[in-house]
N, C-alpha and C positions, 0 to 999 in steps of 0.2 A: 427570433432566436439569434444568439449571438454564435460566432465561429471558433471563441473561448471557450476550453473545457471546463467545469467550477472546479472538478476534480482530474488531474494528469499525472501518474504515475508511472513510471519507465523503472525497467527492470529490479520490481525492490522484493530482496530478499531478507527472510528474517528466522533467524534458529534460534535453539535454544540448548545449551549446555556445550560440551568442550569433548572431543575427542569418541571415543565409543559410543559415548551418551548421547552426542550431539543429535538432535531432531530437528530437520527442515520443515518447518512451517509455511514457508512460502518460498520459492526458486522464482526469483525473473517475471518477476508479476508485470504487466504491463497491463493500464486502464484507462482509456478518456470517457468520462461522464459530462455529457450537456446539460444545458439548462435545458429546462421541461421533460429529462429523460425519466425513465421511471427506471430503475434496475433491482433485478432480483440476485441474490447468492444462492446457489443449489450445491449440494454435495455432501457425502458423507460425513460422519462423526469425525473431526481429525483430520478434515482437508484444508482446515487454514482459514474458512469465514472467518469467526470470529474472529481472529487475527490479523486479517486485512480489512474488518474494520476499525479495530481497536491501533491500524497503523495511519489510517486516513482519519483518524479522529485525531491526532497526534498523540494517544495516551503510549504506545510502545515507539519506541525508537526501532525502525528496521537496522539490519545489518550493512546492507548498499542499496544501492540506485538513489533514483530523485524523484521528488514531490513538488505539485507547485497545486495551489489551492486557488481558486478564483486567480489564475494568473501570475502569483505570488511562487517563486521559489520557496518552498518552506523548508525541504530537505534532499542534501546532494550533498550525500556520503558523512552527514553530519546536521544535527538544526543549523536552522539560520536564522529564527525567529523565535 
């Protein structure tokens, strides 16, 4: 096993809409995933799974923090790839 996480994400937060409406989906998520790790998501309707995987997939853009994928910076406050 390597000491690289395939997946490392530090404080990534992601909303959606503006002002009243505003909905936090994720606060400050932080995650390191190994190789060979298994991981599960548990949580209610509306706690943000789907969300935090659909931000490690790269399909949503979060609102802050950083990503690096297999070692890769992918995202820090902005894509980078």
């Amino acid at each position: 096993m390597t000491d690289l996480p395939v997946v490392e994400i530090k404080g990534i937060s992601k909303h959606f809409g503006e002002g009243p409406a505003r909905v936090d989906a994720l606060r400050e998520v932080s995650l390191d995933v190994f190789p060979g790790t298994v991981v599960a998501l548990r949580g209610p309707s509306g706690s943000g799974k789907s969300t935090l995987l659909n931000v490690i997939g790269c399909i949503l853009e979060p609102n802050s923090g950083s990503m690096r994928l297999n070692g890769e910076l992918v995202y820090d406050g902005k894509w980078l790839r």
